[in-house]
Backbone bond lengths (Angstrom), bond angles and torsions (degrees), N, CA, C in turn:
res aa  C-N    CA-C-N  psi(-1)  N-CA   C-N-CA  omega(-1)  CA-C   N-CA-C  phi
1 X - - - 1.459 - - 1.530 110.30 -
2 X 1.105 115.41 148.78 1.669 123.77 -161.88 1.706 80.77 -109.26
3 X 1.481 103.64 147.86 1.668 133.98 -167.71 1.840 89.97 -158.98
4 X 1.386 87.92 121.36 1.756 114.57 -173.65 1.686 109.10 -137.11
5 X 1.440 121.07 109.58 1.249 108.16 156.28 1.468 115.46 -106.83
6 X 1.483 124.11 153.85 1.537 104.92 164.25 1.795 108.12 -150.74
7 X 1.050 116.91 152.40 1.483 129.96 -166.07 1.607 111.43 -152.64
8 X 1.375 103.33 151.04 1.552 119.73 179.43 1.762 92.88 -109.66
9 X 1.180 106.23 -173.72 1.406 121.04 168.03 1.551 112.03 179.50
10 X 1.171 131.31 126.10 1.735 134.32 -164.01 1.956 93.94 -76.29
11 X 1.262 99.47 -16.95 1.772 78.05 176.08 1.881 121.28 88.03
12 X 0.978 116.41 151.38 1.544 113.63 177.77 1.525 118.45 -67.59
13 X 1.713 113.20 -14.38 1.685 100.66 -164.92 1.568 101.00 -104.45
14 X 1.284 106.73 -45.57 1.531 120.65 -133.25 2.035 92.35 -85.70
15 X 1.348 121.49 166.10 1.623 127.83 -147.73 2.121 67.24 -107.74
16 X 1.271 126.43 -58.66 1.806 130.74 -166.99 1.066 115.88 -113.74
17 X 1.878 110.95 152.29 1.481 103.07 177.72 1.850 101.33 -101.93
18 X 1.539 106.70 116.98 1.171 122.38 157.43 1.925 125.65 -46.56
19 X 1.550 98.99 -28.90 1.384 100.19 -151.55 1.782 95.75 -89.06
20 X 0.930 108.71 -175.83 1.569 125.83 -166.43 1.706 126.28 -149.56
21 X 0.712 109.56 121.74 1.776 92.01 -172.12 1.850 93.83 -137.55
22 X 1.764 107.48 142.22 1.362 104.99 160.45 1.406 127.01 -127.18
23 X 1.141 153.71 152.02 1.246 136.14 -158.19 1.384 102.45 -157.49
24 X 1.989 120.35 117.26 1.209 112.88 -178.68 1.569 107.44 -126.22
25 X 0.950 125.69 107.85 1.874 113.71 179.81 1.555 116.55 -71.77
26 X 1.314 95.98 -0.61 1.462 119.93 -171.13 2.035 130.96 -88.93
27 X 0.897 134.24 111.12 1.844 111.03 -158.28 1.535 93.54 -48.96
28 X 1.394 98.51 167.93 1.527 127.70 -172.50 1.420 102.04 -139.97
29 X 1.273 130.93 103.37 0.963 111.48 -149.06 1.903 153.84 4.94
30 X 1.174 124.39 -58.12 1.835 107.65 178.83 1.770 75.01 -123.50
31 X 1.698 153.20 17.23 1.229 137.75 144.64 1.601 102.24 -82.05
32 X 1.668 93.93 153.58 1.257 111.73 156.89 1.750 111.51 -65.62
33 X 0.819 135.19 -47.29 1.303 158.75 -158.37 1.335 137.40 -140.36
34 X 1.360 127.45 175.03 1.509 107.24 -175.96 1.363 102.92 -168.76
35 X 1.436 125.72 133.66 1.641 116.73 173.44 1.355 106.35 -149.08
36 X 1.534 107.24 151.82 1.484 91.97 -161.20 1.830 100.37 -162.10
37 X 1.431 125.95 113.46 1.590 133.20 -176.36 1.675 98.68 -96.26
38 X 1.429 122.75 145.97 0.828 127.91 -178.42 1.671 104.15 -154.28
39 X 1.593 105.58 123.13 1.652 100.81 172.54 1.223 100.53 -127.87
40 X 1.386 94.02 142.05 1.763 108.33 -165.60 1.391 103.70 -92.87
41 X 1.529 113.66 158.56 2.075 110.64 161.79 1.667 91.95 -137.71
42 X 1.680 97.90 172.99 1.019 86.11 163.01 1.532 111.80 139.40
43 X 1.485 143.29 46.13 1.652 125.40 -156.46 1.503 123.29 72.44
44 X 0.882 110.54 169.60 1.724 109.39 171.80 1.447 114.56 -62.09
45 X 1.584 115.48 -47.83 1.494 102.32 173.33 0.844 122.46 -107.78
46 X 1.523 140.39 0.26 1.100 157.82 -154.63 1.724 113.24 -77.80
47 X 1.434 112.61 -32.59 1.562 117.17 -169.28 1.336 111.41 -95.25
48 X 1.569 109.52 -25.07 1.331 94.86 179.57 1.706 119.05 -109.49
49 X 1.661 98.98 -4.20 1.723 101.22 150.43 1.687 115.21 -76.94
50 X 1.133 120.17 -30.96 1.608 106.41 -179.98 1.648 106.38 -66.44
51 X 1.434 118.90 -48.84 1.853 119.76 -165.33 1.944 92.82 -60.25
52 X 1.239 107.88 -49.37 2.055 102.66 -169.75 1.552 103.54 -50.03
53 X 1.867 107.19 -40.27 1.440 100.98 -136.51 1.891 95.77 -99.84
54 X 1.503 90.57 -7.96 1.800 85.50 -177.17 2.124 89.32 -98.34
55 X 0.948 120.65 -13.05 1.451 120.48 173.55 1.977 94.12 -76.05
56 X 0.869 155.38 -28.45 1.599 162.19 -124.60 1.537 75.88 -115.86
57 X 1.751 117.08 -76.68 1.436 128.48 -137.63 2.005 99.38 -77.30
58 X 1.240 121.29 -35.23 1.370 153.75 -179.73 2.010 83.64 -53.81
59 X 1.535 106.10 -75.93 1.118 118.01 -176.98 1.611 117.25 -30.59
60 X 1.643 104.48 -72.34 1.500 117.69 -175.35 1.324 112.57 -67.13
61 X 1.535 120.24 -25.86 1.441 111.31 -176.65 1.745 113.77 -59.57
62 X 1.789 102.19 -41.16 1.252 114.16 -174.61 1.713 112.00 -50.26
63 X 1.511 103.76 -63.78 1.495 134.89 -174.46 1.893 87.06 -46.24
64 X 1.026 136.36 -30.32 1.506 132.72 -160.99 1.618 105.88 -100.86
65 X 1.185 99.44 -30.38 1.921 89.86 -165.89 1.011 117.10 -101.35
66 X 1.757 113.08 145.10 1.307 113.53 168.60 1.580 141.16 -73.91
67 X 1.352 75.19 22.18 1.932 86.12 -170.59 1.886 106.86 -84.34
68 X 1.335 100.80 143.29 2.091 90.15 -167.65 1.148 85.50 -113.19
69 X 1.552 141.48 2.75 1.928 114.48 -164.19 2.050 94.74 -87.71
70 X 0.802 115.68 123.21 1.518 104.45 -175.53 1.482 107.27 -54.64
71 X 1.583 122.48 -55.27 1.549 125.29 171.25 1.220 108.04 -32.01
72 X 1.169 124.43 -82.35 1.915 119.19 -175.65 1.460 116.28 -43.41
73 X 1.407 109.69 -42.06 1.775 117.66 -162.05 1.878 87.52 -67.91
74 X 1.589 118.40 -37.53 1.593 107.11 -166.51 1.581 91.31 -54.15
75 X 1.460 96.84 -65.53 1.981 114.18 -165.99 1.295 103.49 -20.60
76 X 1.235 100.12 -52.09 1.812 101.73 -150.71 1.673 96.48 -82.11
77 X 1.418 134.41 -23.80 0.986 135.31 -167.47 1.807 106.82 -79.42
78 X 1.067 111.83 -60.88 1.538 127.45 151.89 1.338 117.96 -16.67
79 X 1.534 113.70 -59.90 1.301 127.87 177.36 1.484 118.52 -52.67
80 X 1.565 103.32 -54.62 1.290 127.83 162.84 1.478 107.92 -30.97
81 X 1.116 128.08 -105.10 1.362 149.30 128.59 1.959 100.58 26.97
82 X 0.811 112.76 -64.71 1.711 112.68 172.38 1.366 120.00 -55.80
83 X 1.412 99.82 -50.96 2.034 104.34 176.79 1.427 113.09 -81.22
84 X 1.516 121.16 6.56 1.437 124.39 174.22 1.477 113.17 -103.25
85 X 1.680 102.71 -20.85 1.274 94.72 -158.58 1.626 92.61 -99.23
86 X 1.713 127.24 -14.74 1.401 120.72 162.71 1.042 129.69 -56.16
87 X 1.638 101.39 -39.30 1.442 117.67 -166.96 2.041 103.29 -65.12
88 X 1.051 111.97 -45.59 1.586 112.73 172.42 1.396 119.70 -63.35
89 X 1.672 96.14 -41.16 1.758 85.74 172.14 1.594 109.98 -64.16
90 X 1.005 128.87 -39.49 1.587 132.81 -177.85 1.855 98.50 -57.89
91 X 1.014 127.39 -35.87 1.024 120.43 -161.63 1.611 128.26 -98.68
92 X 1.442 104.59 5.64 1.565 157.60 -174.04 1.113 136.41 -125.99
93 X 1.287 127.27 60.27 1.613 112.22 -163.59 2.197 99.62 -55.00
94 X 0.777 119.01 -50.98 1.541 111.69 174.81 1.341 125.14 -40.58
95 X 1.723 118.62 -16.03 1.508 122.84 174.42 1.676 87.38 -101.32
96 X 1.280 135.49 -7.25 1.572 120.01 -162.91 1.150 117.31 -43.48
97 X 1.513 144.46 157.41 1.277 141.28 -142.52 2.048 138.87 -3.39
98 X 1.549 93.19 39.53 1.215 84.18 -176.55 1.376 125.63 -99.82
99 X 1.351 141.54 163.40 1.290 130.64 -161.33 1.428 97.79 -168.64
100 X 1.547 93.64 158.20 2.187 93.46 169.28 1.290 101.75 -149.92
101 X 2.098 95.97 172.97 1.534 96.26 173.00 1.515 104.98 -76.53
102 X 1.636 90.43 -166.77 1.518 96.09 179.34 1.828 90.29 -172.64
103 X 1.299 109.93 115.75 1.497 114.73 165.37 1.793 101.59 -114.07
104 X 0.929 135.72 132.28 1.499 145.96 127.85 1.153 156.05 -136.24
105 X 1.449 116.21 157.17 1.205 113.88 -156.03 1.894 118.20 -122.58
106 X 1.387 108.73 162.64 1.628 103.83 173.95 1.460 95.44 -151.17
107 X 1.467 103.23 137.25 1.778 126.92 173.37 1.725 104.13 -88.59
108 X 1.589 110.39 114.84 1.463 104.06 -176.10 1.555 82.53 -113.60
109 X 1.316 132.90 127.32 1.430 128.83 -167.12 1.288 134.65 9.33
110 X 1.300 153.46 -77.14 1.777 133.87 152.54 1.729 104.09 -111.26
111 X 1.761 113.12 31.11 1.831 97.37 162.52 1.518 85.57 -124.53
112 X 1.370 105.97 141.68 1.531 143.39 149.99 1.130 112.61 -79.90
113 X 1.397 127.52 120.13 1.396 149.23 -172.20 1.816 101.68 -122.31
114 X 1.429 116.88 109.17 1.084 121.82 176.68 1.748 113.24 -121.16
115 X 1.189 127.29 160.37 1.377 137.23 -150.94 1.619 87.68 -148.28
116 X 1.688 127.55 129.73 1.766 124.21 151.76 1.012 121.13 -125.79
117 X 1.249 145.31 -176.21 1.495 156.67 160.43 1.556 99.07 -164.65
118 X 1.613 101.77 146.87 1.465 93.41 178.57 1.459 114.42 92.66
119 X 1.480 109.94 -164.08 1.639 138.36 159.38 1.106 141.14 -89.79
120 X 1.749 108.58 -27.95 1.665 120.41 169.93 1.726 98.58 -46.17
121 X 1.059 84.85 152.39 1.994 101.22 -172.75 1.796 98.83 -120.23
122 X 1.440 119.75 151.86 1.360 115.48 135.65 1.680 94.64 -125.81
123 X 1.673 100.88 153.19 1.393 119.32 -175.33 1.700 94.83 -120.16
124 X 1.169 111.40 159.19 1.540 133.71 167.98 1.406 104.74 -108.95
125 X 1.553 118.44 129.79 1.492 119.03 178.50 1.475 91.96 -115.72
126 X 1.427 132.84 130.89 1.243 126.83 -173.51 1.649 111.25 -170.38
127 X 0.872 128.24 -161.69 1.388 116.58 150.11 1.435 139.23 7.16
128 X 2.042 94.35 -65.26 1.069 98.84 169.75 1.657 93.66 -141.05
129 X 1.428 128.19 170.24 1.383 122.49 176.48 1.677 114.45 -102.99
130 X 1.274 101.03 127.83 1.619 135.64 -156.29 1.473 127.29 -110.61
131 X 1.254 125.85 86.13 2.068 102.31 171.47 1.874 91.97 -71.30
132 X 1.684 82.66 152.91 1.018 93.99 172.03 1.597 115.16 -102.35
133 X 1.345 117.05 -50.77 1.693 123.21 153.25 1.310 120.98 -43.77
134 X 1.450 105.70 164.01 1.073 119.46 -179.53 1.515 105.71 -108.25
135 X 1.014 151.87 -171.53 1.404 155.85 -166.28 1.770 84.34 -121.25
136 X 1.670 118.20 149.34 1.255 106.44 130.53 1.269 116.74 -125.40
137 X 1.348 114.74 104.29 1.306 115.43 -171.00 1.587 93.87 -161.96
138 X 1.705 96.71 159.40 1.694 127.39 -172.40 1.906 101.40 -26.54
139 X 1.526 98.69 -66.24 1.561 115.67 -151.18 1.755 84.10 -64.41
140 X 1.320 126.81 -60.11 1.704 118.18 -162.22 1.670 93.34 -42.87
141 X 1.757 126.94 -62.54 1.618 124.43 -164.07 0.901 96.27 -44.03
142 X 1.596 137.53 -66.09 1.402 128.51 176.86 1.491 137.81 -42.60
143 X 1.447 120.21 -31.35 1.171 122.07 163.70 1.842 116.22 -91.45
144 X 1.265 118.36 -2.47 1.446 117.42 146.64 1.371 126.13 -81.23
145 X 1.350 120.75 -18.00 1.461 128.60 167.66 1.458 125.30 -94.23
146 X 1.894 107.72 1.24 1.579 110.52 161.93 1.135 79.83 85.47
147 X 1.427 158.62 22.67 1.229 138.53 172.93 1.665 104.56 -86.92
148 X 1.222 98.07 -14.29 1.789 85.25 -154.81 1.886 93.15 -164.39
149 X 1.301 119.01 132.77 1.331 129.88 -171.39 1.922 109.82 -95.29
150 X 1.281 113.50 151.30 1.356 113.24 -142.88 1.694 106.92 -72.94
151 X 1.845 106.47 -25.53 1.527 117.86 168.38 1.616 114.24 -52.64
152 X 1.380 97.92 -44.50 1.564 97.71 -157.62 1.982 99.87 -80.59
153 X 1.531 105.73 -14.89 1.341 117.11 -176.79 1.686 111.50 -61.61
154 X 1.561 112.89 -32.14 1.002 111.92 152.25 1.450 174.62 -11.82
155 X 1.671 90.65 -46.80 1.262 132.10 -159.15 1.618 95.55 -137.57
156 X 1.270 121.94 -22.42 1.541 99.08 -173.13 1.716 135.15 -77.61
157 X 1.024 85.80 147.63 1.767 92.71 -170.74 1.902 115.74 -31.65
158 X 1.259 101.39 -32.50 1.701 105.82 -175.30 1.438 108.79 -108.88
159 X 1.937 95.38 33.36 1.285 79.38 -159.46 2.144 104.50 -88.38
160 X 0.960 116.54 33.44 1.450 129.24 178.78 1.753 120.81 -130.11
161 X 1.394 114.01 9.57 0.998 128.22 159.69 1.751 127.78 -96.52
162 X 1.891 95.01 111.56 1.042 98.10 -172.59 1.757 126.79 -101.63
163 X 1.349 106.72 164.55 1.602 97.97 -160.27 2.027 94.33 -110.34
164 X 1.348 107.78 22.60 1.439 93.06 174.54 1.741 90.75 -167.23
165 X 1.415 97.02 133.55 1.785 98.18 168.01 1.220 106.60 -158.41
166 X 1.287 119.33 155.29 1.719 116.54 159.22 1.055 115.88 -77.17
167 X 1.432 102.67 138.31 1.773 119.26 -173.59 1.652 110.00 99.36
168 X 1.017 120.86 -17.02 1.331 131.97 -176.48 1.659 115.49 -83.57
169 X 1.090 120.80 -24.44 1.415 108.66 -173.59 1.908 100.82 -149.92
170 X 1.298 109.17 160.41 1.860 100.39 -173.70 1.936 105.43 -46.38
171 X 1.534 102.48 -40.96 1.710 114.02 -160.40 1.333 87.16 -107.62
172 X 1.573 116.46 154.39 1.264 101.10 145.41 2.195 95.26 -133.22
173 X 1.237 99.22 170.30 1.467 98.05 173.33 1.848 118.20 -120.24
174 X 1.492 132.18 124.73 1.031 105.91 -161.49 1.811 94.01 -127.65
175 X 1.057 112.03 147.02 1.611 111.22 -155.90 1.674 92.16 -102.34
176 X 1.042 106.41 135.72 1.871 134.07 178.16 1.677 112.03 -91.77
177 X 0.955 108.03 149.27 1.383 116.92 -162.63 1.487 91.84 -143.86
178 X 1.309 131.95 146.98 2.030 164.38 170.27 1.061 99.95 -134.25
179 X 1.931 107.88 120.13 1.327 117.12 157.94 1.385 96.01 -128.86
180 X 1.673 114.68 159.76 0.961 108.79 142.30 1.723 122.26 -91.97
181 X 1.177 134.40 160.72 1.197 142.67 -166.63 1.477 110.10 -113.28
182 X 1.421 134.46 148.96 1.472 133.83 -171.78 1.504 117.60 -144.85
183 X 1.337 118.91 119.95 1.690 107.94 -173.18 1.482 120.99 -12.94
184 X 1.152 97.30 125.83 1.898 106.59 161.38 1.856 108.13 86.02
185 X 1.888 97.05 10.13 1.539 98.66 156.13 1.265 124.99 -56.79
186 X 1.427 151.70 165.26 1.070 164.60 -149.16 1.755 104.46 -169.42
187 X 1.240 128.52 118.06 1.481 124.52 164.98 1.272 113.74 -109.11
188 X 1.216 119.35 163.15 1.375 136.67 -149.81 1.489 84.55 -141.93
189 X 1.300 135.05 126.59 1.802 136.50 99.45 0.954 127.24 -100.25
190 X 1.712 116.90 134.96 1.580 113.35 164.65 1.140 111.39 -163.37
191 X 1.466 125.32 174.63 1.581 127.39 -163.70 1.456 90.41 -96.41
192 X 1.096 100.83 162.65 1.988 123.16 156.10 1.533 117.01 -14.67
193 X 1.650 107.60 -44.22 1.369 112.05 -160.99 1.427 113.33 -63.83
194 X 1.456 102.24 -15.91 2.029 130.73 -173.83 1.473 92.74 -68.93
195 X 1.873 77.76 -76.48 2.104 97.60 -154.31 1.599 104.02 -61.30
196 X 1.009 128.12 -27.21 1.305 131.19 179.20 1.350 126.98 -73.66
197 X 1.571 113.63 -7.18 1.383 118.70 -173.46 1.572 100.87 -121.63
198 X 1.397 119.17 -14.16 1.761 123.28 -170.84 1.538 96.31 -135.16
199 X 1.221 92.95 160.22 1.795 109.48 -172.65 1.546 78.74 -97.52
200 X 2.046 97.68 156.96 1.212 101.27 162.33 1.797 124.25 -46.53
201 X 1.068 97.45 -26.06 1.621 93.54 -154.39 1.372 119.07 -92.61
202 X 1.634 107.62 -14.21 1.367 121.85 137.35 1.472 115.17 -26.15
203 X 1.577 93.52 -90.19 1.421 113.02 -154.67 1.689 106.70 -58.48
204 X 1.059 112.64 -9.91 1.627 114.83 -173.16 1.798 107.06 -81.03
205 X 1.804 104.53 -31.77 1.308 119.64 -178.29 1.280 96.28 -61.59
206 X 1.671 120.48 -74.30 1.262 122.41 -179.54 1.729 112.98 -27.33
207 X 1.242 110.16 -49.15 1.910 96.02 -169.11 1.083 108.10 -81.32
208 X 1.578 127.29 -24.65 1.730 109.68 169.77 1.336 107.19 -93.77
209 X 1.490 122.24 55.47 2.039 108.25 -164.34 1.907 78.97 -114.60
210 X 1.743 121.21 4.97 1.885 91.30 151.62 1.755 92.31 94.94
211 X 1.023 118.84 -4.42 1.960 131.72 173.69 1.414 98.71 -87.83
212 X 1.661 107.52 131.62 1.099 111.53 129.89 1.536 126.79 19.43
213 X 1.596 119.05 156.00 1.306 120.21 158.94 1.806 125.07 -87.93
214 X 1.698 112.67 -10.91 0.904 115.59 179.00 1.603 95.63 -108.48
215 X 1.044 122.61 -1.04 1.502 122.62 178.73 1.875 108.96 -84.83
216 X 0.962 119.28 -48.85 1.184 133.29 131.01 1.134 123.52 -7.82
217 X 0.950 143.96 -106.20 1.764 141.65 151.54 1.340 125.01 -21.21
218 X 1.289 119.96 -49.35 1.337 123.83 166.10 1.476 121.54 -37.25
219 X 1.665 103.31 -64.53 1.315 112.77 178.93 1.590 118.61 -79.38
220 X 0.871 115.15 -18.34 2.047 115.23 147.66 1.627 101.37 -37.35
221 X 1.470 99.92 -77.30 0.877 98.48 -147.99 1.770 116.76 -73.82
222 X 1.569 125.48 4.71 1.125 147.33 150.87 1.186 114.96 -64.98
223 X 0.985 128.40 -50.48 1.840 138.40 178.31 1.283 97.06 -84.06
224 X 1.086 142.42 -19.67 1.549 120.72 164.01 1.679 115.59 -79.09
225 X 1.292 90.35 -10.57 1.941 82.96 -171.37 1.281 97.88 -114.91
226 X 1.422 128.05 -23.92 1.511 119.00 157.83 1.813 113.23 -51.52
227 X 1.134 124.30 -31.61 1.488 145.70 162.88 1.127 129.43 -58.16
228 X 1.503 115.03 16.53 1.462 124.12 -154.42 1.541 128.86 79.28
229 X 1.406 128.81 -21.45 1.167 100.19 162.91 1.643 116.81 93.94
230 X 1.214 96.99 -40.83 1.689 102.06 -162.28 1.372 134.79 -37.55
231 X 0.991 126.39 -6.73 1.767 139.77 170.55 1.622 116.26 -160.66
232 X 1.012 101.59 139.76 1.364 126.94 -171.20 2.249 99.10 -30.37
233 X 0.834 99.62 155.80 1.701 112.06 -167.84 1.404 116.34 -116.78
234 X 1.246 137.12 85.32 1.749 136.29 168.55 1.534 115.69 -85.43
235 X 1.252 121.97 137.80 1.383 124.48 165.75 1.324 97.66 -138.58
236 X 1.585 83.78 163.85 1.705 99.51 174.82 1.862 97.78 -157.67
237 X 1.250 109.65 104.53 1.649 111.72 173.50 1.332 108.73 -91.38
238 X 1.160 132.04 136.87 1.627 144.30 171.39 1.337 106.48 -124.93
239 X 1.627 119.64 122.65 1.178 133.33 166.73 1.342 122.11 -99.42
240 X 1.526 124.59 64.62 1.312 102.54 -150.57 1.449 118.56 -99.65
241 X 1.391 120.25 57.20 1.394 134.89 -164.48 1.531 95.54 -165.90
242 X 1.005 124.16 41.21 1.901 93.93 -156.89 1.808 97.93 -107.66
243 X 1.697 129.47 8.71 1.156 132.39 132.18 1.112 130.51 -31.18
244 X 1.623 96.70 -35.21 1.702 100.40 -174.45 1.139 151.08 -140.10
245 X 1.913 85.86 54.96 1.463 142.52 -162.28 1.432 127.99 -91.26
């Protein structure tokens, strides 16, 4: 049986919450399921109408198409989602250049099919604790080019500048990920406002600390704002074994 909690939180700094989160245990059209973090940028209103409204269009595209491979159906949904979310900024000078990430995921019996853009992360807690995404952003190029080590990536000044989003460019490309999954996995999504305030090795304690699935999330998202706080906070916990616990 699948066990899902998910929560936003505006965070200690920021006046709005930009971020977005959706969570369906339910099929969505040809998925069993559907989960989906989204952090918006962008103007005053601009970041947190692009993360709802490209999570909305992401949503219905799925629920509409006949396509069953989950990898393509994300792509194409994403894509979707990019030429909708220009077309409003164009049509708005108050949304003008705004755009967000977008990581999501769907459990088709023990494979996890995940979709990213951006910085939102999903992690695997299992065995051993895992991101499964890649970042696209400034600080990761730099720590693939030896410029810069993944601790200090942390902390760096650019470290919230991203090199890929929807709404940001005519195309965008968002890279797919296949796992298989194994009793007593634990998944992780969340925006920056998480990974940016807790070390991995934190947050890995928190998901095997023996709580609940909403206990779990909760206290993320407590230890991130006891941690400063500094940007808005998304989670999304998936238990998708938790029968057989």
């Amino acid at each position: 049986m699948l066990k899902t909690f998910s929560l936003t939180d505006i965070g200690k700094k920021r006046s709005m919450n930009q971020d977005f989160v959706y969570s369906s245990e339910n099929p969505v059209g040809n998925l069993p399921n559907l989960f989906i973090v989204a952090d918006g940028m962008g103007g005053h209103n601009g970041g947190g109408f692009a993360s709802a409204y490209a999570v909305e269009v992401i949503r219905e595209y799925i629920e509409n198409s006949p396509e069953a491979d989950p990898g393509k159906l994300f792509s194409e949904a994403i894509s979707d989602a990019n030429s909708k979310v220009r077309v409003k900024a164009a049509e708005n000078a108050e949304l003008s250049g705004m755009g967000t990430t977008v990581v999501m995921a769907s459990i088709l019996d023990d494979t996890l099919y995940v979709a990213n853009v951006g910085d939102s992360r999903l992690y695997v807690a299992g065995s051993e604790f895992k991101q499964i995404t890649v970042d696209h952003s400034y600080v990761e190029e730099m720590i693939k080019a030896g410029q810069l080590d993944r601790e200090s990536a942390r902390t760096h000044e650019k470290k919230n500048i991203i090199t890929r989003a929807v709404g940001a460019e005519e195309t965008v490309e968002c890279d797919i990920f296949t796992l298989k999954l194994n009793p007593g996995d634990i998944i992780l999504m969340c925006s920056d406002g998480l990974s940016n305030m807790l070390e991995d090795s934190a947050i890995a304690l928190i998901l095997k600390s023996g709580r609940d699935t909403a206990g779990r999330a909760e206290e993320l998202v407590r230890a991130a704002n006891e941690n400063g706080g500094k940007d808005n906070i998304a989670v999304v916990v998936i238990e998708p074994f938790s029968e057989q616990k």
